[in-house]
C-alpha positions, -999 to +999 in steps of 0.1 A: +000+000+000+016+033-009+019+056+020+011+093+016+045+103+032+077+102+043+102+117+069+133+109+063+155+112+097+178+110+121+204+121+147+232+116+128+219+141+103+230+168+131+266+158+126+268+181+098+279+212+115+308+229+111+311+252+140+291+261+173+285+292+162+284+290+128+249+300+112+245+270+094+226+247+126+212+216+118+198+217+154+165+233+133+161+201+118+156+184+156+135+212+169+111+208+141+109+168+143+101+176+183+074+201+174+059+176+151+062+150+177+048+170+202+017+173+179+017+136+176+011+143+140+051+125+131+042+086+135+069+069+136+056+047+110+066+075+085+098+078+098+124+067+075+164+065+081+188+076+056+216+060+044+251+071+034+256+084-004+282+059-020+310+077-038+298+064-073+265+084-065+285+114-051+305+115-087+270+119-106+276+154-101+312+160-080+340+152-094+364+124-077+396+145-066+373+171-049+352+140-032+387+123-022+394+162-008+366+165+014+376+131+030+410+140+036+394+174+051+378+156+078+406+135+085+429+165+094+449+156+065+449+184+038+467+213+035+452+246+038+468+260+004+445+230-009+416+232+005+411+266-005+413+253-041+383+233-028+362+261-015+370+242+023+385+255+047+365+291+040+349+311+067+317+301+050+327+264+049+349+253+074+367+225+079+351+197+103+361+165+116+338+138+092+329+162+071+329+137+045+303+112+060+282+136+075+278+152+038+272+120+022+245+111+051+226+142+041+230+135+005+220+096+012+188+110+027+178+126-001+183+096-022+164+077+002+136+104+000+137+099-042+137+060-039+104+064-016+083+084-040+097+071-072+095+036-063+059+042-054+062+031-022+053+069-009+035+099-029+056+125-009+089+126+011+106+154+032+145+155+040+146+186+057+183+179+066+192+186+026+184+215+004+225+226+002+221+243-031+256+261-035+274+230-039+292+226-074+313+200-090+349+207-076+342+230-049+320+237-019+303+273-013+281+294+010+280+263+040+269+235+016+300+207+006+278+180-013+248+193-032+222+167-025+195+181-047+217+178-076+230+145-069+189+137-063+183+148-098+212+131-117+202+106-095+163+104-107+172+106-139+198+075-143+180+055-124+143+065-130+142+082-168+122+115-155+119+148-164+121+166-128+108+204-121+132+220-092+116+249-075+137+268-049+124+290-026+154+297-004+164+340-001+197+328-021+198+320-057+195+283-058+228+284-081+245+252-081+217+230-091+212+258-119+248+256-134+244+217-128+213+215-150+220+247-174+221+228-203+199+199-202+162+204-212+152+175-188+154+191-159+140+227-152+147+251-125+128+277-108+143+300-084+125+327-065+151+346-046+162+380-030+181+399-054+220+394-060+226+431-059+230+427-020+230+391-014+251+360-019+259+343-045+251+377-066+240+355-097+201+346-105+192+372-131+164+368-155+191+364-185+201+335-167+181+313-192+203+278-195+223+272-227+224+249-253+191+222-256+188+234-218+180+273-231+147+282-223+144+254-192+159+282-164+139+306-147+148+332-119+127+354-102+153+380-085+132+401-057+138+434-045+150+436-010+123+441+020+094+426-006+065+415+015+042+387+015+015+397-009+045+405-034+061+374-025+036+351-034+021+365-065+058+360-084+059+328-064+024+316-075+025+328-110+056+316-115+053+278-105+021+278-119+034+289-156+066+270-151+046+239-144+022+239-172+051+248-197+073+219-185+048+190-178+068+174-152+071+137-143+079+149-103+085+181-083+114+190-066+110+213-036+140+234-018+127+247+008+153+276+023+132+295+052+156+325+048+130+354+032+114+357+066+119+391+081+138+376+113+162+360+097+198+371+102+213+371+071+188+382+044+168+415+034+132+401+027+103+411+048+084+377+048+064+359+074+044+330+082+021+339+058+042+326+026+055+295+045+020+281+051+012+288+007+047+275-003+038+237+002+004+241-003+010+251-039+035+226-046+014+198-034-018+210-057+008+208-090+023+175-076-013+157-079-022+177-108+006+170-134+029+141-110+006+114-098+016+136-065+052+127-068+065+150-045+102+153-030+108+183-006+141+190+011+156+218+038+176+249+027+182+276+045+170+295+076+192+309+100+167+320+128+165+283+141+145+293+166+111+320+159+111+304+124+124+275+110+103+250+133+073+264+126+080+268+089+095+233+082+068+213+100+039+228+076+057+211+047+049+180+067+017+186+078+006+197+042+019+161+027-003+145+056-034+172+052-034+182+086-021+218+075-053+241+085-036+239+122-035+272+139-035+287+173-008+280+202+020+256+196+022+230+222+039+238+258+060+212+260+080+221+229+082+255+245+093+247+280+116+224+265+136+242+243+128+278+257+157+276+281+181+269+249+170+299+229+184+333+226+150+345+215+115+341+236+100+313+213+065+320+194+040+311+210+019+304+177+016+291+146+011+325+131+026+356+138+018+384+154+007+416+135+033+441+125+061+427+134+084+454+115+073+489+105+057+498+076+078+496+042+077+529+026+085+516-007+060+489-011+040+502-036+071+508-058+088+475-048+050+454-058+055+472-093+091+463-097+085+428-087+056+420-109+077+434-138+107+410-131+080+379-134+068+395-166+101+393-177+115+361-164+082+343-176+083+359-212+097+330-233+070+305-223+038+332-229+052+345-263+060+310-274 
């Protein structure tokens, strides 16, 4: 009997973590399986362990020397003159010890998620441990050293013989599964991000159309910084929508970075909860529509572990299981629990409160510039 989901987990998915304070914390991805399990909406049924990426999958995408690097990275045995050639090493990605298993475990678990829904065995799976995007064939960037949903996709496509739709969400272009992809009309990508006029990785334009058979099968909506919700989610819904409908895919991708929310740390976007309960919601509609529901969904970023990330992440769940309509408090012992551990007085609900920042003054004029920028990213497909 297929189930309707999976949740691929486990501990060991936390040993990816390259400093203590580093903003990259995989401890989001614990607080939001506790939140679900204080819900009692996580069976345990659903839960699925992942498994380590071999280094034959690994070199679907990466490319052995740098794979070989990474190992001897974690083993304390590569010089720093090296590693630098490697993109390891970096304040953005620094060296850890097993930084080789621990990015093959989160690489695994998206595999394992793809096996689940392609295999039939599930409609929809969640990794929320994977979603590093910035990954590229010989070197690691902006805190991701394997890139999972590229690996995933090659992955998918060996193995399975499907077109696959990758939507990303995260505040930063989604660029190495673009540049993986750029040329190859089976795979289409979709990335709705801040702009890279202030913002890492500063690529993501709407030029940025894939070359080759793959021109015409990459789309990036670049957003100006402090856009709010409304804005958010009419490039976002328009966007997959069109994308969808142009493409026809066999399954749906998901990367689902939480970093456009106005408390996050490192981004310029004036989001709340508001997009975070539509993002899955959408992509779960197109999944059944044009995919038989064939729906994979991974992490990303989101670097306000705490106010945001564990409410975001666990209505991607609850959407694959149709429980999403939840609102009101969230539960006290996932408070008291984790309250004494955070810097921040936790929510205490779903939603958030009312004006949370001050008005933008340029909202109108942001709205306008926005909407343009979808007109222009979406203009091959609606003058074809």
């Amino acid at each position: 009997m297929t189930k309707e989901a999976v949740f691929v987990y486990s501990d060991q998915l936390l040993k990816y973590r390259f400093s203590h304070d580093h903003p990259f914390n995989q401890t989001r991805v614990k607080l939001t399986y506790d939140l679900l399990k204080s819900l009692n909406l996580l069976d345990d049924s659903s839960i699925i362990p992942p498994r380590i990426a071999t280094d034959e999958e690994l070199e679907l995408v990466h490319d052995p020397s740098f794979i070989q690097a990474v190992k001897l990275a974690g083993e304390g045995r590569l010089t720093e003159e090296k590693a630098g050639s490697y993109g390891i090493g970096t304040e953005d990605t620094p060296i850890f010890p097993g930084m080789h298993e621990a990015s093959a475990l989160l690489v695994g678990a998206t595999l394992t998620a793809v096996d689940h829904v392609m295999s039939g065995q599930s409609k929809h799976a969640l990794n929320l441990g994977g979603g590093l995007h910035h990954g590229f064939r010989g070197k690691a960037s902006g805190f991701c050293v394997y890139n999972d949903s590229s690996v995933a996709i090659r992955y998918m496509q060996k193995k399975y013989n499907v077109k696959v739709l990758y939507v990303d969400t995260d505040a930063h272009h989604g660029d190495g599964v673009q540049w993986t992809f750029y040329d190859d009309p089976n795979v289409c990508t979709l990335s709705i991000h801040e702009t890279g006029r202030y913002l890492f990785p500063g690529t993501g334009s709407v030029t940025e159309r894939g070359s080759g058979k793959g021109y015409g099968y990459s789309f990036n909506i670049p957003l100006d910084a402090f856009t709010e919700d409304e804005s958010w989610l009419a490039a976002y819904t328009t966007a997959f929508k069109e994308v969808t409908e142009f493409f026809k895919p066999d399954v749906i991708f998901t990367q689902n970075g939480v970093d456009s929310h106005y408390y996050d740390p490192l981004t310029h976007l004036s989001a709340t909860m508001k997009i975070y309960r539509e993002i899955p919601k959408l992509a779960h509609e197109l999944a059944h529509q044009y995919c038989d529901g064939r729906w994979i969904a991974v992490g990303g970023g989101g670097y306000d572990i705490w106010r945001v990330v564990p409410r975001a992440w666990s209505l991607i769940w609850l959407e694959m299981i149709e429980k999403a309509d939840i609102n009101g408090p969230l539960p006290s012992e996932w408070i008291n629990k984790w309250q004494p551990k955070s810097k921040f007085p936790l929510p205490a609900y779903w939603d958030d409160e009312p004006n949370i920042y001050p008005p933008i003054p340029r909202k109108a004029e942001i709205e306008e510039k926005n909407a343009l920028t979808v007109t222009k990213s979406l203009y091959p497909i609606r003058n074809k």
